[in-house]
Each structure stands twice: as structure tokens, then as C-alpha cells.
C-alpha positions as CSV (number, residue, x, y, z in Angstrom):
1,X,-6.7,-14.1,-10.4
2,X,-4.0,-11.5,-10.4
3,X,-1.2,-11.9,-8.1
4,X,0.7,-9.4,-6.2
5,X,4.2,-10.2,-4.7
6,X,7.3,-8.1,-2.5
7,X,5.2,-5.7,-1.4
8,X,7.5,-3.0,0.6
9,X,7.2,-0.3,2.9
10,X,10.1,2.4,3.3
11,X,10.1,5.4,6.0
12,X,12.8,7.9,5.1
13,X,13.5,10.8,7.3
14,X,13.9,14.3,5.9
15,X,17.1,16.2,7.3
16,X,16.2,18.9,9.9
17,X,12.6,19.0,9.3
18,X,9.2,17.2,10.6
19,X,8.6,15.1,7.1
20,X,8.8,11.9,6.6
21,X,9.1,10.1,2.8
22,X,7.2,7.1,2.9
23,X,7.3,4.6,0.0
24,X,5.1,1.5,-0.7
25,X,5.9,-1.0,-3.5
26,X,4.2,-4.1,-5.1
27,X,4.7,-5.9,-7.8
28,X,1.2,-6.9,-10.0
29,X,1.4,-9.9,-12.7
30,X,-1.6,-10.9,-14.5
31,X,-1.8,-14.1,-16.1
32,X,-2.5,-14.3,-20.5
33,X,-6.2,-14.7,-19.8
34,X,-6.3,-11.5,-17.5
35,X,-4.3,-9.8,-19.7
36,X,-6.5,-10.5,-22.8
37,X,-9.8,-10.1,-20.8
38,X,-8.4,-6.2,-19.8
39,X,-7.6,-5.6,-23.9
40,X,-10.4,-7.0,-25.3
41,X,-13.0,-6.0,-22.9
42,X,-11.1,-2.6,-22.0
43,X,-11.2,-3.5,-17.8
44,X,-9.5,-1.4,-15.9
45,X,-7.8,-2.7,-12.9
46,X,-7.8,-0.2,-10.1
47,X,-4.2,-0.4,-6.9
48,X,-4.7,0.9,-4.4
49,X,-3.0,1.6,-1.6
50,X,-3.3,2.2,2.4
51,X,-0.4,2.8,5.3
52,X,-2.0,1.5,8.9
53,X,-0.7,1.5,12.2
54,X,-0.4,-1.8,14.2
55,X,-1.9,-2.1,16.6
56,X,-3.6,-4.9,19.6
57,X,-4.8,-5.9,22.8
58,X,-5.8,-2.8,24.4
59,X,-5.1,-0.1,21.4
60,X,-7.5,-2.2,19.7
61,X,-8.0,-2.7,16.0
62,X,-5.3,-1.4,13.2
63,X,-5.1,2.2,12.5
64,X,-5.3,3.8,9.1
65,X,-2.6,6.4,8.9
66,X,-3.4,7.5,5.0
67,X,-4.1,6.3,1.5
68,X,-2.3,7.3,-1.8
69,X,-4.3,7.8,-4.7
70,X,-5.5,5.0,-6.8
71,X,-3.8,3.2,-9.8
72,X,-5.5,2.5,-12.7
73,X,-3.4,-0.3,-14.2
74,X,-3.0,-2.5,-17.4
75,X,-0.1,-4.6,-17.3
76,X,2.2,-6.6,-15.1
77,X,5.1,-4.3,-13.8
78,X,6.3,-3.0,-9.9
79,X,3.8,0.0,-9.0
80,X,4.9,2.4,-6.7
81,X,3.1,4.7,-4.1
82,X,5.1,7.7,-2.7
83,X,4.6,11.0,-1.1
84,X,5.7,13.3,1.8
85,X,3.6,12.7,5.7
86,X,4.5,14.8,8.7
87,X,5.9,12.4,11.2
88,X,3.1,13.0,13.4
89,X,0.5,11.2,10.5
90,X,3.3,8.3,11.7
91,X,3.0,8.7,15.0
92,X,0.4,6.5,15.9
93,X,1.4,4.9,19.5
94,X,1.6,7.5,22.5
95,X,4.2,5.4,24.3
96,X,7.1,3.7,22.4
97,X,8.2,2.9,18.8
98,X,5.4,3.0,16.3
99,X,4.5,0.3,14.1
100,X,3.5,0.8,10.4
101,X,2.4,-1.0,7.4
102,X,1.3,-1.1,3.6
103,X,-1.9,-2.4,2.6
104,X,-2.5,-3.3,-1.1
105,X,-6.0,-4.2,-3.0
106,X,-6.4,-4.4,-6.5
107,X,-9.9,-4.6,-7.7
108,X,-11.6,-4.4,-11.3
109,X,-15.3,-2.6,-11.0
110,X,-18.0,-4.8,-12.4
111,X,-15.7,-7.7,-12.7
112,X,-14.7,-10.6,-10.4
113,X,-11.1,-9.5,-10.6
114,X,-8.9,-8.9,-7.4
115,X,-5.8,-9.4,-4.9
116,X,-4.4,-8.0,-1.9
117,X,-0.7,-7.8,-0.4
118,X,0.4,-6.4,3.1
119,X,4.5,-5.8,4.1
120,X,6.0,-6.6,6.4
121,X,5.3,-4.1,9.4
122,X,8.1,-1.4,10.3
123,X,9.0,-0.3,13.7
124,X,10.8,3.0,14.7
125,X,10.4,6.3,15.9
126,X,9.4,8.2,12.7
């Protein structure tokens, strides 16, 4: 089974404006079985990625913020996820700091091939 490892979550504010960056990393390794299995029999791994808010108790159950597009990948390397939110995407608590976090799943269709990763959550005022 693949493995994923430092998964990473980064909220950057934008000077003087509403946006926030937001940047999710993983790394993916495949072992020499998985990589022959994707070169010979041409699988293609699918990353994906998800940003949720935190969320329990009486908020209830996780919230999910927005998704990046889909990776198709082939090899072992760090992948990364990045685009531009306004903070109100971000914003997912009405009272207090909000808590945020990356979601990874890597899947291969018709093939029993897959991982998942979370970061760590964030806190903060976005």
C-alpha cells in the first residue's frame, strides 16, 4: 500500500485584501511493487485533496471548506495543492478562532490501491 507522510497545511494572509493563500502538502512513496504495477499495467493513482473545518460537540460533524483538483500521479515525490480562498470560505465558526485542516486520499480506480493523511489542524482568525 502507498504511504503518505508530513502532510501540511499553510494559511497565508494577503496584504490589504480579503484573500487568503492556502497551501496543502504531502508527501506520496510507493513501494518497487507499486511502482512496477503503475508501469506495467499503466494505473493511475489519483491525490486528492480536501480543507475541512473542525468542528464538535454542538457544531457537530467536520465541515468541508473546499477541495483542489485532483492529482493524477506516477511516482514518489511531495505533491502540493495551492490556490487563493476568500477568508470567509475560512471562516467557518461564528464565534472565535476557526479551526482548519487538510484531508488527503489517494486512490487508484479499479484497483485495490489507496492511503490517506490529515495535518495537523490550524487555528487562527483567517
Amino acid at each position: 500500500m502507498p504511504t503518505m507522510s508530513n502532510p501540511k497545511l499553510v494559511v497565508q494572509l494577503a496584504s490589504n485584501t480579503n484573500q487568503r493563500k492556502v497551501t496543502a502538502t504531502v508527501t506520496v512513496n510507493f513501494n518497487t511493487v507499486e511502482e512496477n504495477m503503475i508501469k506495467v499495467l499503466g494505473l493511475t493513482p489519483r491525490l486528492a485533496c480536501r480543507v475541512y473545518g473542525e468542528d464538535s460537540g454542538f457544531n457537530g460533524g467536520d465541515d468541508l471548506l473546499f477541495s483542489y483538483n485532483t492529482k493524477t500521479i506516477t511516482k514518489d515525490g511531495t505533491y502540493v495543492f495551492s490556490g487563493t480562498v476568500n477568508k470567509a470560505v475560512l471562516d467557518e465558526d461564528s464565534i472565535g478562532e476557526d479551526e482548519v485542516y487538510a484531508k488527503f486520499a489517494l486512490s487508484t480506480p479499479s484497483f485495490p490501491m489507496s492511503a490517506a493523511a490529515k495535518s495537523a489542524t490550524i487555528s487562527g482568525d483567517f
